[in-house]
C-alpha positions as CSV (number, residue, x, y, z in Angstrom):
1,X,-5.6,6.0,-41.9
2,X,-9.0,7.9,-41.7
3,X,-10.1,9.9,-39.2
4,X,-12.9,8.1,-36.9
5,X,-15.9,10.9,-37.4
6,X,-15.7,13.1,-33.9
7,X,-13.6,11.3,-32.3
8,X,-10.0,12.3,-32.6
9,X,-8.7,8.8,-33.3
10,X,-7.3,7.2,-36.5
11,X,-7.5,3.3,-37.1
12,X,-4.8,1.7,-36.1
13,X,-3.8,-1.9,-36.4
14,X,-6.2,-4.8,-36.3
15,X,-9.1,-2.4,-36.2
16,X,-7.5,-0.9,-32.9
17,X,-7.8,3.0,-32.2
18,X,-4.8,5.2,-31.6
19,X,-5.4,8.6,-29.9
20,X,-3.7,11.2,-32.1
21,X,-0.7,12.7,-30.6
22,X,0.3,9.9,-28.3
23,X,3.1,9.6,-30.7
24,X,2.6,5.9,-32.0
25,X,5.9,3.7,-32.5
26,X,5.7,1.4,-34.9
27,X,2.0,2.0,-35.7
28,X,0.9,1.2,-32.0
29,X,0.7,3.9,-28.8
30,X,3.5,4.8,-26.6
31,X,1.0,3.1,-24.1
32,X,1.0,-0.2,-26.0
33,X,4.9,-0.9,-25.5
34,X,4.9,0.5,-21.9
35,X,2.3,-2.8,-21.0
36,X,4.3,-4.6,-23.3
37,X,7.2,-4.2,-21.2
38,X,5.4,-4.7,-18.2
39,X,3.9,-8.0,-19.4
40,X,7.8,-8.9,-20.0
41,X,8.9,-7.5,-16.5
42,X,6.1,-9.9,-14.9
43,X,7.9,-12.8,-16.5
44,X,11.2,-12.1,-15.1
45,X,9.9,-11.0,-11.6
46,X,8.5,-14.6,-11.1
47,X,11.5,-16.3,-12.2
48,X,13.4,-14.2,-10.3
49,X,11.3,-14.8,-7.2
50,X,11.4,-18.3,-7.6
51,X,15.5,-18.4,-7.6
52,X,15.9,-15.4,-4.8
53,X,13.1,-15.2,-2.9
54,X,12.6,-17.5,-0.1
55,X,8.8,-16.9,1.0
56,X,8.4,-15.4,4.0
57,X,7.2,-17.6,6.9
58,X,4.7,-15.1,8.4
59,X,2.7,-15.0,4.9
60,X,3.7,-11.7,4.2
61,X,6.6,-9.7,4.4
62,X,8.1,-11.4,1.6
63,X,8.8,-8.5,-0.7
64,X,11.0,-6.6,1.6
65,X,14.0,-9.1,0.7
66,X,13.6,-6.9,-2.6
67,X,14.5,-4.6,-0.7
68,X,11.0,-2.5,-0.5
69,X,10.2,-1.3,2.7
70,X,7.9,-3.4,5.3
71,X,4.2,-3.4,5.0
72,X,2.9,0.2,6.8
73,X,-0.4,-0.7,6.9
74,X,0.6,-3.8,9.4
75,X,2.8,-2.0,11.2
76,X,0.8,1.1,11.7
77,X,-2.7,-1.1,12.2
78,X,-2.0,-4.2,12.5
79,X,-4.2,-5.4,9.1
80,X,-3.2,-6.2,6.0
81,X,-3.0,-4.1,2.9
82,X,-4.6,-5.4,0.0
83,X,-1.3,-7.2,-1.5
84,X,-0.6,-8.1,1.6
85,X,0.9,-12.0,0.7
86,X,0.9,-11.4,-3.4
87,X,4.6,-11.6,-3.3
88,X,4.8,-14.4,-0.8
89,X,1.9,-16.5,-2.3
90,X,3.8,-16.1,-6.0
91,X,6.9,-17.4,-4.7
92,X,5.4,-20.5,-3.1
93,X,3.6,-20.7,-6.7
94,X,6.5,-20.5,-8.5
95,X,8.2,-23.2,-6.0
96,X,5.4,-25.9,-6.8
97,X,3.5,-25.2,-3.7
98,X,-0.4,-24.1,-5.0
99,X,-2.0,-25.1,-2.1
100,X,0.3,-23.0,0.7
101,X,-0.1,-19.9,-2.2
102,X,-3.8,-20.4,-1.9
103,X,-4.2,-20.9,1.4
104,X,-1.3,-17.8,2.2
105,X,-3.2,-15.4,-0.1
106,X,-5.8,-16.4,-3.4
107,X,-4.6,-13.6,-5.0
108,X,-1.1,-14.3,-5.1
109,X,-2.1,-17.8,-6.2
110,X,-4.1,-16.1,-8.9
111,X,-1.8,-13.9,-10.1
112,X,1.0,-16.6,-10.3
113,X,-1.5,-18.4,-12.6
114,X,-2.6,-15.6,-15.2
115,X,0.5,-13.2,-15.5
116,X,1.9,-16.2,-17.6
117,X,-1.7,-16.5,-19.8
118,X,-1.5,-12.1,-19.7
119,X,1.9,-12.1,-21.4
120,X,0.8,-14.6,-24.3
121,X,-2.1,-12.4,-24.4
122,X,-0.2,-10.1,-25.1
123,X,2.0,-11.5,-27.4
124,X,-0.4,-12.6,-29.3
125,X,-2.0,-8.8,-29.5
126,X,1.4,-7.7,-30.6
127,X,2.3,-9.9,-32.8
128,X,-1.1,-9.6,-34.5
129,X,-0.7,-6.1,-35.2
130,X,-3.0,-4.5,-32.3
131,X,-2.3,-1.8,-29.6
132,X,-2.3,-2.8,-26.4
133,X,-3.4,-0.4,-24.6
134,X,-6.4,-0.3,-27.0
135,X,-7.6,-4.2,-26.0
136,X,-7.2,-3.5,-22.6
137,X,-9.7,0.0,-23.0
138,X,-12.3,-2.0,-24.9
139,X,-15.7,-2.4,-23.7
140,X,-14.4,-6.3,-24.1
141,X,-11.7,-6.0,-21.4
142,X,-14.2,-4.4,-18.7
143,X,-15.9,-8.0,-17.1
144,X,-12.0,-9.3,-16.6
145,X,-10.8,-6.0,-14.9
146,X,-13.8,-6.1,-13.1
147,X,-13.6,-10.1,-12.0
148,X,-9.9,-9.2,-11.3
149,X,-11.1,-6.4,-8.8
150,X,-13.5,-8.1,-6.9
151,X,-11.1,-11.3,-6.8
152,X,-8.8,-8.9,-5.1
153,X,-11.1,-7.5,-2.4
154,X,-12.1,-10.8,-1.7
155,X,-9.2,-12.4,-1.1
156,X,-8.1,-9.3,1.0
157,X,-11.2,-9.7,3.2
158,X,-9.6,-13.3,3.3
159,X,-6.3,-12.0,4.3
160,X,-7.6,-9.7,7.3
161,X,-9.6,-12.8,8.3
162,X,-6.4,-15.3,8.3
163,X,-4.0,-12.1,10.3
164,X,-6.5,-11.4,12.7
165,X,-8.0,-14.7,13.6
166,X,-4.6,-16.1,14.3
């Protein structure tokens, strides 16, 4: 692998950069197989909220039969945080109820939908020979992140709308 001229990177897989001393497994950053991982965890969250979970019937709240701790920023003043719902809209999802997830919290309705497509991204980057953590940093990956962002605030304006109006 050559060095990329001032830069401190080598080419790595599939074109991909690798920052030297990240200490790359396999070829790919350390990075890489941490979101590799997570893409996994994702899976197995939503199957495991849709056999444990029971969403909650305030619209939030769902995630503390995880065992998490009750959301402060309703308790201390009295509006949602910005995943206020996620957890509660994924687990209708998951149970074949889109239009209660959407209606609960977009978001969570969202995220039900792309963590699936995210993991056989994903998969497909792995299994292709890139890094990761590489696709996401590209220049490429900005417009998602920043579509994903602004879906968020939005639906959390949506959210402090749907708690307060009520």
């Amino acid at each position: 692998m050559a060095p990329v001229a001032g830069a401190g990177e080598t080419d790595g897989p599939a074109g991909c950069s690798i920052e030297e001393g990240q200490g790359p497994i396999g070829g790919r950053s350390s990075a890489h197989w941490i979101l590799l991982g997570c893409a996994a965890a994702s899976i197995i969250t939503m199957v495991a909220l849709a056999v444990f979970v029971e969403p909650d019937e305030r619209g939030f709240g769902t995630h503390e039969q995880l065992g998490m701790l009750p959301c402060r920023s309703m308790d201390w003043l009295g509006i949602p945080c910005p995943g206020c719902g996620v957890t509660t809209s994924v687990a209708l999802a998951v149970r074949g109820r889109p239009l209660a997830a959407l209606t609960n919290q977009p978001f969570g309705l969202l995220t039900a939908l792309c963590l699936p497509l995210l993991c056989v991204w994903a998969l497909r980057i792995h299994f292709g020979g890139g890094d990761l953590y590489a696709a996401l940093s590209s220049r490429r990956a900005r417009p998602a992140l920043a579509l994903a962002v602004a879906a968020l605030v939005a639906a959390w304006i949506y959210k402090i709308w749907l708690v307060t109006s009520t």
